[in-house]
CHARMM internal coordinates of N, CA and C (Angstrom, degrees):
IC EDIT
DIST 1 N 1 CA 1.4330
DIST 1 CA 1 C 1.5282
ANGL 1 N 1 CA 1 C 109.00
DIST 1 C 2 N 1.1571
ANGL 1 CA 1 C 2 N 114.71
DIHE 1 N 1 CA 1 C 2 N 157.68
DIST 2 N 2 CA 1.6028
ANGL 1 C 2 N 2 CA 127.22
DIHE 1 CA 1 C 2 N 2 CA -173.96
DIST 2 CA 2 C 1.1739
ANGL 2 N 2 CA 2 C 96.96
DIHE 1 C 2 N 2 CA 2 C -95.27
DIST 2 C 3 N 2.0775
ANGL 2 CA 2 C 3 N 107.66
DIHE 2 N 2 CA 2 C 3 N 138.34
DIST 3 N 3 CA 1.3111
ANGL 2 C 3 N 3 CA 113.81
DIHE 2 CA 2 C 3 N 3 CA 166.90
DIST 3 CA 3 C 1.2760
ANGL 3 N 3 CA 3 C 101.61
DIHE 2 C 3 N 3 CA 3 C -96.94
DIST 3 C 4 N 1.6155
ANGL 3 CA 3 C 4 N 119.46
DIHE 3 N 3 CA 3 C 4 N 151.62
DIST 4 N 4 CA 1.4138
ANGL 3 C 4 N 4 CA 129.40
DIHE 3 CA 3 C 4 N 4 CA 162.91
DIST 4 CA 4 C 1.4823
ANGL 4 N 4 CA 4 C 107.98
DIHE 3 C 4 N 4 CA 4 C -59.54
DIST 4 C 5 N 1.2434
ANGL 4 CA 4 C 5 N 99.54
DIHE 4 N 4 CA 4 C 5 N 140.15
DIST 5 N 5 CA 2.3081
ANGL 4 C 5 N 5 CA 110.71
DIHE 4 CA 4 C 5 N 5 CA 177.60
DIST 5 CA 5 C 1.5701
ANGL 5 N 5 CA 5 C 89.51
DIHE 4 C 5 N 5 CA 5 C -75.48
DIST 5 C 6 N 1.5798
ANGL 5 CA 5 C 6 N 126.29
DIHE 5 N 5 CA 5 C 6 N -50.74
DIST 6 N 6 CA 1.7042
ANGL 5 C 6 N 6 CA 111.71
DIHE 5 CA 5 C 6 N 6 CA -159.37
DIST 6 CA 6 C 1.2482
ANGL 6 N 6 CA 6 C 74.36
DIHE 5 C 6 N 6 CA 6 C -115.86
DIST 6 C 7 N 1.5611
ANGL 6 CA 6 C 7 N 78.57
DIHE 6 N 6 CA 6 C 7 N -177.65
DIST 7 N 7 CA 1.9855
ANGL 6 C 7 N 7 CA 111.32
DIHE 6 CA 6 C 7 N 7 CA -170.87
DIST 7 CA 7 C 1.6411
ANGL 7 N 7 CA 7 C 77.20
DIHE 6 C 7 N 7 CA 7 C -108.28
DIST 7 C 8 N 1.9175
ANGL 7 CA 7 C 8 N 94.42
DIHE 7 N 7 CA 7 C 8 N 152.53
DIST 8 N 8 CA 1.7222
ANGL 7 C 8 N 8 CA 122.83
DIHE 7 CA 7 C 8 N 8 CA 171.71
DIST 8 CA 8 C 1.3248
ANGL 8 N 8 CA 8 C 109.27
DIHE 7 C 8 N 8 CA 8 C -69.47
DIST 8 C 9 N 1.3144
ANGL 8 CA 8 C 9 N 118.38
DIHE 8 N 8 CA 8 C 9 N 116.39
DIST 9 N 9 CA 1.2436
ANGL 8 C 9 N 9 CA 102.65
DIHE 8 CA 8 C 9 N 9 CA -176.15
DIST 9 CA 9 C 2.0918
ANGL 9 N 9 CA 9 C 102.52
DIHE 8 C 9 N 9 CA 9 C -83.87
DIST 9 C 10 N 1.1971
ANGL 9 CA 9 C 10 N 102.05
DIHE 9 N 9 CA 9 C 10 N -179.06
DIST 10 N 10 CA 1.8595
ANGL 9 C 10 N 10 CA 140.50
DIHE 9 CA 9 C 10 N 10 CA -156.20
DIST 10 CA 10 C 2.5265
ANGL 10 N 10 CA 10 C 73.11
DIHE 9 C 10 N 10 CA 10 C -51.33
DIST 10 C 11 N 1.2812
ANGL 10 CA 10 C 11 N 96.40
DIHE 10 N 10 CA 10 C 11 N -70.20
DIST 11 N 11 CA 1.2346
ANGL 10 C 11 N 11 CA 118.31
DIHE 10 CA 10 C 11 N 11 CA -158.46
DIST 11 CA 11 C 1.8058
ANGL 11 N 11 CA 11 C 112.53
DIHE 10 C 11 N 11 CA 11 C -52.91
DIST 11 C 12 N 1.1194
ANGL 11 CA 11 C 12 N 98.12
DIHE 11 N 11 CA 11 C 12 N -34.20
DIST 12 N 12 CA 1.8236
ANGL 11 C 12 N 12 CA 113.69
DIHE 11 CA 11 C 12 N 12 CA 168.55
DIST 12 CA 12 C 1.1395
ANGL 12 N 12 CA 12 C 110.99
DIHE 11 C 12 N 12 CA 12 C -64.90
DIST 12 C 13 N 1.6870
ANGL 12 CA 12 C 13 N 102.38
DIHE 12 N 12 CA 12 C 13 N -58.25
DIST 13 N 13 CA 1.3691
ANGL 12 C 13 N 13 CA 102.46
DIHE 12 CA 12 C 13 N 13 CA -159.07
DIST 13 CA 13 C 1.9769
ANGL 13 N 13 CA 13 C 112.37
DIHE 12 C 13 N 13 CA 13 C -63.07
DIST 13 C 14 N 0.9956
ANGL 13 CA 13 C 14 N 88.83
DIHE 13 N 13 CA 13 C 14 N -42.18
DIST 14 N 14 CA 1.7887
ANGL 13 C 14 N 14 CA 104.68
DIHE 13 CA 13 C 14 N 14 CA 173.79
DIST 14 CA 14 C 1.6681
ANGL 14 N 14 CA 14 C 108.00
DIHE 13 C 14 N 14 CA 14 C -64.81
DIST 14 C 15 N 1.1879
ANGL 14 CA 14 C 15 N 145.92
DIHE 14 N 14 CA 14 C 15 N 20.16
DIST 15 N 15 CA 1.3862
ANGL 14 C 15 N 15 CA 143.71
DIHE 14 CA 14 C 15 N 15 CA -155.01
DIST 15 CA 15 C 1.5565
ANGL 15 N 15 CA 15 C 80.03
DIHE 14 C 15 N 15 CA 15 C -158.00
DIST 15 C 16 N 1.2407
ANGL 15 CA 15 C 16 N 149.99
DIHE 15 N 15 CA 15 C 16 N -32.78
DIST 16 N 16 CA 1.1764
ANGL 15 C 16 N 16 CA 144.75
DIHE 15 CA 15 C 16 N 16 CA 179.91
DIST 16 CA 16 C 1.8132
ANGL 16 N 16 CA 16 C 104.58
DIHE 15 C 16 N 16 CA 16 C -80.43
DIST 16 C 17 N 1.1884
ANGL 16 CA 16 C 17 N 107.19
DIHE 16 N 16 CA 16 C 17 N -61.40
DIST 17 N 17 CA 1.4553
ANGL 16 C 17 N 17 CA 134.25
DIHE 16 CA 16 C 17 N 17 CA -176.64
DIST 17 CA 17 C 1.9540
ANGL 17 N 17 CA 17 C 94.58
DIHE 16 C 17 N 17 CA 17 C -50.10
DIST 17 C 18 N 1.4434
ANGL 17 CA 17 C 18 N 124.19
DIHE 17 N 17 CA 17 C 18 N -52.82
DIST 18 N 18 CA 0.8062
ANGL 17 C 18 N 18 CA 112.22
DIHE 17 CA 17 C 18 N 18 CA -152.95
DIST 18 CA 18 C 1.7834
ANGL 18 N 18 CA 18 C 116.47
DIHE 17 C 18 N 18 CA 18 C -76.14
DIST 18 C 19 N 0.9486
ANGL 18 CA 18 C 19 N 104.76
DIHE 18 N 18 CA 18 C 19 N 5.61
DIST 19 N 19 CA 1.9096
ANGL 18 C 19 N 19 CA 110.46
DIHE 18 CA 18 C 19 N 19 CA 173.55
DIST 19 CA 19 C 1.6797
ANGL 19 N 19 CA 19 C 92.72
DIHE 18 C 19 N 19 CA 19 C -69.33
DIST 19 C 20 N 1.4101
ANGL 19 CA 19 C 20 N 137.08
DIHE 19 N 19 CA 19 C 20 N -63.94
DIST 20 N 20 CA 1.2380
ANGL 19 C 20 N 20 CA 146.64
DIHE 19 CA 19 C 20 N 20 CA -176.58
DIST 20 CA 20 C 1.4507
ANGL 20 N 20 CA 20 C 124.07
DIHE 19 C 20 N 20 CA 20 C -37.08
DIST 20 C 21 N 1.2529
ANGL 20 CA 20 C 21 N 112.90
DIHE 20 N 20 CA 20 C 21 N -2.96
DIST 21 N 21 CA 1.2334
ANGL 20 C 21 N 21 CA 118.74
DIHE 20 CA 20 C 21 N 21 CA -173.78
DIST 21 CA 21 C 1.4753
ANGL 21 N 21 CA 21 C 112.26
DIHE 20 C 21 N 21 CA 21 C -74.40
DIST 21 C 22 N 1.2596
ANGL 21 CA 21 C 22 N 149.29
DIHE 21 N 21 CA 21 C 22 N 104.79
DIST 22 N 22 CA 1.3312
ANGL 21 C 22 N 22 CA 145.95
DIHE 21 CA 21 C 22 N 22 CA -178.92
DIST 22 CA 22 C 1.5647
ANGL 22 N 22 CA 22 C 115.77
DIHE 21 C 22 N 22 CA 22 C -30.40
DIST 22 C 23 N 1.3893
ANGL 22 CA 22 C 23 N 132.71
DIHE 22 N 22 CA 22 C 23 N 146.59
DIST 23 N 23 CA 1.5603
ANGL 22 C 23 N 23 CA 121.58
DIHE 22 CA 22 C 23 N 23 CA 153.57
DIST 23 CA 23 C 1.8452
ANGL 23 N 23 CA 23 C 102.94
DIHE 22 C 23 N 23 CA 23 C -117.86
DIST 23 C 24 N 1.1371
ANGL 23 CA 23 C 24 N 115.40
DIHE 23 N 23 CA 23 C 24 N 171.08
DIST 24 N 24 CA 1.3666
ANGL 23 C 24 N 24 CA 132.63
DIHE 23 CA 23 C 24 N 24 CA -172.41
DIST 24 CA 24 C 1.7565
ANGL 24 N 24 CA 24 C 90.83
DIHE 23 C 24 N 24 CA 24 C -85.14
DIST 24 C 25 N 1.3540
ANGL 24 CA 24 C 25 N 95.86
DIHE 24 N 24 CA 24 C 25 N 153.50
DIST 25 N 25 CA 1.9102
ANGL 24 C 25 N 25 CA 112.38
DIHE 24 CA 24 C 25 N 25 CA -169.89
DIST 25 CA 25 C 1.7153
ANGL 25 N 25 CA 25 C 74.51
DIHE 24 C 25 N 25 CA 25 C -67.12
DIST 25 C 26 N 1.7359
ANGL 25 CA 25 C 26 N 101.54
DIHE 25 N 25 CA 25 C 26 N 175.53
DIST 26 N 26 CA 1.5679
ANGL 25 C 26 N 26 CA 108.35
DIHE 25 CA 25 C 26 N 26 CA 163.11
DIST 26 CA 26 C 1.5725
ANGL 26 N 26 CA 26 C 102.32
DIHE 25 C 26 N 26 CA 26 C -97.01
DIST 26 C 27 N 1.1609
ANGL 26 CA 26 C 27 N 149.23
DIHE 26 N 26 CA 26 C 27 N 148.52
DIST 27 N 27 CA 1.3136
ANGL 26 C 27 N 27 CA 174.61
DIHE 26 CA 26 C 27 N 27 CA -130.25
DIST 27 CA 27 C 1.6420
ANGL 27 N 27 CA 27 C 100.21
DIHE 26 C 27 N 27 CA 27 C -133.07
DIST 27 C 28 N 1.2982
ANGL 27 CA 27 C 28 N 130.62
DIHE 27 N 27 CA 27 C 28 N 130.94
DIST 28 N 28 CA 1.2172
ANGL 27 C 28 N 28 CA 141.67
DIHE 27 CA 27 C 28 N 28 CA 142.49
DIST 28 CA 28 C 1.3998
ANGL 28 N 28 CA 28 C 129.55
DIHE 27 C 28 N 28 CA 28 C -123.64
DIST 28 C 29 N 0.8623
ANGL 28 CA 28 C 29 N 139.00
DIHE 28 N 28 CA 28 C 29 N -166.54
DIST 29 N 29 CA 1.3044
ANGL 28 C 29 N 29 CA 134.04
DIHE 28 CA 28 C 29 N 29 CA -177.35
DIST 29 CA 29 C 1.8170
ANGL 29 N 29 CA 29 C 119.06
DIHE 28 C 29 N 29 CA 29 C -133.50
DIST 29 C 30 N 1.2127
ANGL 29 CA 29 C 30 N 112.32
DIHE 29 N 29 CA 29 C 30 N 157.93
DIST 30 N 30 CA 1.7211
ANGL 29 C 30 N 30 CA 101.90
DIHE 29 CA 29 C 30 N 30 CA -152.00
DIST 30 CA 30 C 1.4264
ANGL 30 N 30 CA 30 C 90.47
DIHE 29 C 30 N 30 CA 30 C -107.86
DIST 30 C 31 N 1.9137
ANGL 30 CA 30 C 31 N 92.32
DIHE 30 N 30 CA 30 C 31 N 133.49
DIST 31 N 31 CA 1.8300
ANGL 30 C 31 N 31 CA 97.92
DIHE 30 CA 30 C 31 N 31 CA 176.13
DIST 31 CA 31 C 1.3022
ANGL 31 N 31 CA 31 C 114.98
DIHE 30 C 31 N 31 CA 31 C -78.17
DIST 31 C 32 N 1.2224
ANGL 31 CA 31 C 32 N 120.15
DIHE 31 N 31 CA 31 C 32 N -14.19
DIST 32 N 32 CA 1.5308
ANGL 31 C 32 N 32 CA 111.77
DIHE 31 CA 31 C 32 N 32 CA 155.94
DIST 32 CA 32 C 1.4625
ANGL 32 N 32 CA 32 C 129.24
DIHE 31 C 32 N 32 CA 32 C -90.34
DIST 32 C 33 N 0.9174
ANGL 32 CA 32 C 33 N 131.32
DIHE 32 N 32 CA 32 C 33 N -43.36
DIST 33 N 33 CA 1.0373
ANGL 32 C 33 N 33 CA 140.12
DIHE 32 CA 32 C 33 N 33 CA 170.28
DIST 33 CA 33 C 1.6932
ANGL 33 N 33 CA 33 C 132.65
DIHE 32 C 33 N 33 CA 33 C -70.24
DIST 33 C 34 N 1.3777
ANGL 33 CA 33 C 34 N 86.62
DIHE 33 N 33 CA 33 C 34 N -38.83
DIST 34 N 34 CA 1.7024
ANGL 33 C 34 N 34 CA 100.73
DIHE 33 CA 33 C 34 N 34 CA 178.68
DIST 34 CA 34 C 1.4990
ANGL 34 N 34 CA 34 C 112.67
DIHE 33 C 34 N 34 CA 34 C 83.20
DIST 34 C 35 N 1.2480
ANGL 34 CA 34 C 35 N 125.46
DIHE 34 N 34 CA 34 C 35 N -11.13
DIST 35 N 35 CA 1.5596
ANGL 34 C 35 N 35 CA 148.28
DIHE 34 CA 34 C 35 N 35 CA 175.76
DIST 35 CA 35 C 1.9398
ANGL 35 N 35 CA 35 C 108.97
DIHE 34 C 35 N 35 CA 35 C -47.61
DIST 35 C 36 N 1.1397
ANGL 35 CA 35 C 36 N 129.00
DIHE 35 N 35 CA 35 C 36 N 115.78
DIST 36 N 36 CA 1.5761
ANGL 35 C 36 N 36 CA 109.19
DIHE 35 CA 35 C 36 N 36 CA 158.93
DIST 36 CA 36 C 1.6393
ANGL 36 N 36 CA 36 C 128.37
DIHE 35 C 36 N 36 CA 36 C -53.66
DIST 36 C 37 N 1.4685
ANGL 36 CA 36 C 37 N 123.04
DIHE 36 N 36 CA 36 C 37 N 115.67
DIST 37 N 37 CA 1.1019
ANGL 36 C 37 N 37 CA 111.81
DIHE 36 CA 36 C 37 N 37 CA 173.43
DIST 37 CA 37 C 1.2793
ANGL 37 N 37 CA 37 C 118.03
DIHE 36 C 37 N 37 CA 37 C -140.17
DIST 37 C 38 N 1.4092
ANGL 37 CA 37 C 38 N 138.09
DIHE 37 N 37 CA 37 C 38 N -175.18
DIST 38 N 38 CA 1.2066
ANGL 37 C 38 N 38 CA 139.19
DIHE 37 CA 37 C 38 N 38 CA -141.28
DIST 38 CA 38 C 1.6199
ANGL 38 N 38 CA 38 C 92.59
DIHE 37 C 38 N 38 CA 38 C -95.97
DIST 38 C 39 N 1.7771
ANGL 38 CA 38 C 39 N 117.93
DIHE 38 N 38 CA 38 C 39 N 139.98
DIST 39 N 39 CA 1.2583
ANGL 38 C 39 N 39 CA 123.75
DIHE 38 CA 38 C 39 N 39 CA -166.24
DIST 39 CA 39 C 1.7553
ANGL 39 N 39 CA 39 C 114.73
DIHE 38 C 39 N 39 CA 39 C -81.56
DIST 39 C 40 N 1.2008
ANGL 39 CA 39 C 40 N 113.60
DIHE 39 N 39 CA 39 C 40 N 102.73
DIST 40 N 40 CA 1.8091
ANGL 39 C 40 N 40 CA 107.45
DIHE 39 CA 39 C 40 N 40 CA 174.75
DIST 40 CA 40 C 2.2533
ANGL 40 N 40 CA 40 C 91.33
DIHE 39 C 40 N 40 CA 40 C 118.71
DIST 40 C 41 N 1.4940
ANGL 40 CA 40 C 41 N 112.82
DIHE 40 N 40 CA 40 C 41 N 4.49
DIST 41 N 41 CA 1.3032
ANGL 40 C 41 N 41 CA 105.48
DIHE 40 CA 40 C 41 N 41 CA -161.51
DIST 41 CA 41 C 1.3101
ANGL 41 N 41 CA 41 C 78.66
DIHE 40 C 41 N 41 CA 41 C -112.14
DIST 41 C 42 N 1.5980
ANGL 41 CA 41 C 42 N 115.95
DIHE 41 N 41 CA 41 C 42 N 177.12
DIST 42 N 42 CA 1.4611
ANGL 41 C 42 N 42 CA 136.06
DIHE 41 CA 41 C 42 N 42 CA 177.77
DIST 42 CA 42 C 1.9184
ANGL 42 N 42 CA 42 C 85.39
DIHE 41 C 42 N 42 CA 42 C -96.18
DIST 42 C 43 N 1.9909
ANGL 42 CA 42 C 43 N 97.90
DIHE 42 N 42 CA 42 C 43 N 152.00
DIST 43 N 43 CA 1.3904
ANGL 42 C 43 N 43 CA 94.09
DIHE 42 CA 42 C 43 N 43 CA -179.35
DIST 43 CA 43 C 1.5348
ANGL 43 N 43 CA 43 C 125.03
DIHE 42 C 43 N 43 CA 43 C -65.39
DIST 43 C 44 N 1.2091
ANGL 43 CA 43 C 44 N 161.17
DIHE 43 N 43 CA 43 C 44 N 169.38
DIST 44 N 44 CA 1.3233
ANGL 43 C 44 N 44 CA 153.02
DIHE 43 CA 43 C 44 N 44 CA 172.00
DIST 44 CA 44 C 1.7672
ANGL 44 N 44 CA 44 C 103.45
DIHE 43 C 44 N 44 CA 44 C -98.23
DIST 44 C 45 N 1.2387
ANGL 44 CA 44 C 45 N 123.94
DIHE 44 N 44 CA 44 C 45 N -9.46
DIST 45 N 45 CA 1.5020
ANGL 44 C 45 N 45 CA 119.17
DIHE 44 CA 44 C 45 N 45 CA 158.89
DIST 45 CA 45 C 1.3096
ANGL 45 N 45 CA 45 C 114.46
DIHE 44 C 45 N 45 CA 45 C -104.90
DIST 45 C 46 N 1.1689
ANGL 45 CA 45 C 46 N 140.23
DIHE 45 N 45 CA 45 C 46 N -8.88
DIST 46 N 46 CA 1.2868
ANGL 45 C 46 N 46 CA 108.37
DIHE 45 CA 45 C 46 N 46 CA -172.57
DIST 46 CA 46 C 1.9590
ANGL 46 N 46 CA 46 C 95.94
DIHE 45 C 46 N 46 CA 46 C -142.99
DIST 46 C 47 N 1.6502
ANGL 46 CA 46 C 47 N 110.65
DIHE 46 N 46 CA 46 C 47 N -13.19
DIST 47 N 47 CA 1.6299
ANGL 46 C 47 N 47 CA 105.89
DIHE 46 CA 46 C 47 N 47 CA 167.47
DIST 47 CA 47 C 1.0085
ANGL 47 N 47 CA 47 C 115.22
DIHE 46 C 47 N 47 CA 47 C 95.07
DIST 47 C 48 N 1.6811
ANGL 47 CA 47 C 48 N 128.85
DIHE 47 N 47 CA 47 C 48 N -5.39
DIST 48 N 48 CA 1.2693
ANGL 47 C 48 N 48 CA 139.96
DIHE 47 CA 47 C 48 N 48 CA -161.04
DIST 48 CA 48 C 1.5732
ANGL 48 N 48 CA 48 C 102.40
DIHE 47 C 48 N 48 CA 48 C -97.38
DIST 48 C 49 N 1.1201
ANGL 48 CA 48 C 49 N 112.07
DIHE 48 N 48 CA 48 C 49 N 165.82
DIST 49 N 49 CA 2.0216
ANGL 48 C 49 N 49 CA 111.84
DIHE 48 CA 48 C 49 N 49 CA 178.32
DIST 49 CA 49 C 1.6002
ANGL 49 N 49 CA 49 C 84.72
DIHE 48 C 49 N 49 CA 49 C -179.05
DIST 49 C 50 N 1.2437
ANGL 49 CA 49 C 50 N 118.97
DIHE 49 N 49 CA 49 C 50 N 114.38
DIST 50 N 50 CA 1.1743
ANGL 49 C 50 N 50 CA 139.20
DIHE 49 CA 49 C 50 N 50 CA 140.02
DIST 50 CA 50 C 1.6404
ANGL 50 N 50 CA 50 C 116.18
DIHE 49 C 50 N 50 CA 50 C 95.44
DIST 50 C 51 N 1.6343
ANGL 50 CA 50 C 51 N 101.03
DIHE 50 N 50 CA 50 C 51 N 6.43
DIST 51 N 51 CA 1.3423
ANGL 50 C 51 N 51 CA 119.33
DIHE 50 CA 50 C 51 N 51 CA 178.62
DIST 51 CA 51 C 1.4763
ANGL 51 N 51 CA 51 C 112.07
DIHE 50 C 51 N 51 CA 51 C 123.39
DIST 51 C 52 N 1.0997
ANGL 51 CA 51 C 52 N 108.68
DIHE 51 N 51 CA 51 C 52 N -16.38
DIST 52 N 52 CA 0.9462
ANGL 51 C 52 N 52 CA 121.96
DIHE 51 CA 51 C 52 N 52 CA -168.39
DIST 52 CA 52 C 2.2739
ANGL 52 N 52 CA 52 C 121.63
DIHE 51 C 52 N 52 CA 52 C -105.94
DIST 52 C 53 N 1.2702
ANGL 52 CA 52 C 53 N 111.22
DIHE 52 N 52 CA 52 C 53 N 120.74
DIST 53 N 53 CA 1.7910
ANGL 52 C 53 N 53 CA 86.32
DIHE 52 CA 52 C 53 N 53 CA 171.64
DIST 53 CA 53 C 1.1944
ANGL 53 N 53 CA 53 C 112.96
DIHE 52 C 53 N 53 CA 53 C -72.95
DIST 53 C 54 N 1.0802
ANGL 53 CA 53 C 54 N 126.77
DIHE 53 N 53 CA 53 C 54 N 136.48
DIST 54 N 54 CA 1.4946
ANGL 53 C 54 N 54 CA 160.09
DIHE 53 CA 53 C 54 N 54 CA 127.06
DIST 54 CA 54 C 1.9233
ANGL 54 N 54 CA 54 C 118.00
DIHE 53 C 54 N 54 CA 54 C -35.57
DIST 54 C 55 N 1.1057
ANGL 54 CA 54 C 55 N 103.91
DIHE 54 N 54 CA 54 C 55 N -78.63
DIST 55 N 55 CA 1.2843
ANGL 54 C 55 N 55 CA 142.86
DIHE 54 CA 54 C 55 N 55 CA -136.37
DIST 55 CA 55 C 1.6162
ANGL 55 N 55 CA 55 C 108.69
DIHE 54 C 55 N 55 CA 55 C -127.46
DIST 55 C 56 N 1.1679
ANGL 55 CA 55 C 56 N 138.35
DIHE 55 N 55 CA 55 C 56 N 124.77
DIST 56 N 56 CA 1.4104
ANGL 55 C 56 N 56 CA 150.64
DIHE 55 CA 55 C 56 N 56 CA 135.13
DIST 56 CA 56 C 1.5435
ANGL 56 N 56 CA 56 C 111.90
DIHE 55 C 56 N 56 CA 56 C -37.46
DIST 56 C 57 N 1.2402
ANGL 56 CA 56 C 57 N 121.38
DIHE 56 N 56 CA 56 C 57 N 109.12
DIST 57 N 57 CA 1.7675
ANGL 56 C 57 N 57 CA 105.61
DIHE 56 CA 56 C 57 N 57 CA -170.07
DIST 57 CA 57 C 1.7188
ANGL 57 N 57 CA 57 C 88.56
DIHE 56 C 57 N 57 CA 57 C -80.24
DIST 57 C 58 N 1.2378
ANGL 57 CA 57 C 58 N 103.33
DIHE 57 N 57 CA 57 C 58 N 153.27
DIST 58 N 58 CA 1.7537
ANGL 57 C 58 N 58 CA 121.08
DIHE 57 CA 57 C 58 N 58 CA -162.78
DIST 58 CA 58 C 1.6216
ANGL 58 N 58 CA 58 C 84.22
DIHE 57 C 58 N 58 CA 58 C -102.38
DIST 58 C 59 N 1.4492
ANGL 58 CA 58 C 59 N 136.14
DIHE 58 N 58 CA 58 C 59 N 153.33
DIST 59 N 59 CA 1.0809
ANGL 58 C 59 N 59 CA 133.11
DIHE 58 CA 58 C 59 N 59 CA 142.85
DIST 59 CA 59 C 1.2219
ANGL 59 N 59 CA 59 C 139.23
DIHE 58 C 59 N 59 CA 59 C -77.21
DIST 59 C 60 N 0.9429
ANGL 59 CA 59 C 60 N 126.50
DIHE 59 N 59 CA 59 C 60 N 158.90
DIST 60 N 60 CA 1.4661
ANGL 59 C 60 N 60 CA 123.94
DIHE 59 CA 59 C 60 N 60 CA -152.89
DIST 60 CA 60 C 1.4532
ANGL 60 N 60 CA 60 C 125.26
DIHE 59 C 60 N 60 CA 60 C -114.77
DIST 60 C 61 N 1.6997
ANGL 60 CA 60 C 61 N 108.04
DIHE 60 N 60 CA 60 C 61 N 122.41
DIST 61 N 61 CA 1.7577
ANGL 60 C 61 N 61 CA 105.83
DIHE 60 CA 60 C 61 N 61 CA -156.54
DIST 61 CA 61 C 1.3259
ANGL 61 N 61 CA 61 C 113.35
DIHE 60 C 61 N 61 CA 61 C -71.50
DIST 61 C 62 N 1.4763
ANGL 61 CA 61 C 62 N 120.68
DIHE 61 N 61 CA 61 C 62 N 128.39
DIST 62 N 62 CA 1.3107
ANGL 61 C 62 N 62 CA 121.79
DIHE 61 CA 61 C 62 N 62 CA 168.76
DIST 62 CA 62 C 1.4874
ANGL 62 N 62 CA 62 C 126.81
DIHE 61 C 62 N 62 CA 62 C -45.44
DIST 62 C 63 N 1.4758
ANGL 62 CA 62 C 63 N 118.72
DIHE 62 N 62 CA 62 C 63 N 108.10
DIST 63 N 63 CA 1.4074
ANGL 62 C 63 N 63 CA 94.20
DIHE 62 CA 62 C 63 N 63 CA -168.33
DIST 63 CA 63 C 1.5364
ANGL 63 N 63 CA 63 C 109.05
DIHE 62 C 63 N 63 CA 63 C -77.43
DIST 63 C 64 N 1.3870
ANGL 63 CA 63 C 64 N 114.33
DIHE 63 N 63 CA 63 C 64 N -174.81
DIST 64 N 64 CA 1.1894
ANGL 63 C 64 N 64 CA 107.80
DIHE 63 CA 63 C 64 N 64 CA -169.00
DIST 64 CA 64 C 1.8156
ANGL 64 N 64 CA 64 C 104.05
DIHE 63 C 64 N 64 CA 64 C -103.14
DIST 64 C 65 N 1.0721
ANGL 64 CA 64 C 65 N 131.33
DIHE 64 N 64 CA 64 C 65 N 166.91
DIST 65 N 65 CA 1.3033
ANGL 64 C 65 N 65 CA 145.59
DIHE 64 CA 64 C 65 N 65 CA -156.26
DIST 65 CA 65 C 2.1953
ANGL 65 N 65 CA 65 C 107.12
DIHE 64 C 65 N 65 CA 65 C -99.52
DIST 65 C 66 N 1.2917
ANGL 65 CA 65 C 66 N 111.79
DIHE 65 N 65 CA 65 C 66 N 132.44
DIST 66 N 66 CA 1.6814
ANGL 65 C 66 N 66 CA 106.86
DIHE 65 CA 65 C 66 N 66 CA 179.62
DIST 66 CA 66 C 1.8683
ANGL 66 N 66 CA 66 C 107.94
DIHE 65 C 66 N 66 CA 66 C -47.14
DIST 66 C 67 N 1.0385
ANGL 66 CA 66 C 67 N 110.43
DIHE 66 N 66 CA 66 C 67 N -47.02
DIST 67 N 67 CA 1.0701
ANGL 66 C 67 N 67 CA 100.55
DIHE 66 CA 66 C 67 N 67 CA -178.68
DIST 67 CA 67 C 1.7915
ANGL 67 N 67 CA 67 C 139.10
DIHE 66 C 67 N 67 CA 67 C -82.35
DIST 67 C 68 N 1.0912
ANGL 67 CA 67 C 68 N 100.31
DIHE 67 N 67 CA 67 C 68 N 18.97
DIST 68 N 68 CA 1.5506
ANGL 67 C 68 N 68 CA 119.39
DIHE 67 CA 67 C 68 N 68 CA -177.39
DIST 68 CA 68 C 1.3974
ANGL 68 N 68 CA 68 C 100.80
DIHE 67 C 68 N 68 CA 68 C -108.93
END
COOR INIT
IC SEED 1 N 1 CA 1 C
IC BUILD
């Protein structure tokens, strides 16, 4: 393998790194349900995707609260 002649500088390295940064799914909204859910996914309340059920919607665990 090839060694690099200089060191990466601060400004490269962060311009390389920066494609990696996560983005949030896109959000749509469910024609049955009316619920926001994840775009191209089956809904997580009601199981449906494209008119169709898919999926048993699972219920959903209460999370628990900071002060408990």
């Amino acid at each position: 393998m090839a060694c690099p002649k200089k060191k990466t500088s601060h400004r490269k390295q962060q311009q390389r790194r920066a494609k990696w940064v996560a983005q949030l799914p896109t959000l749509s909204k469910c024609p049955n349900c009316g619920e926001s859910k994840i775009a191209h996914y089956a809904c997580t309340e009601c199981g449906y995707y494209n008119g169709r059920e898919y999926a048993k919607a699972m219920p959903r665990k209460k999370q628990k609260s900071a002060s408990q």
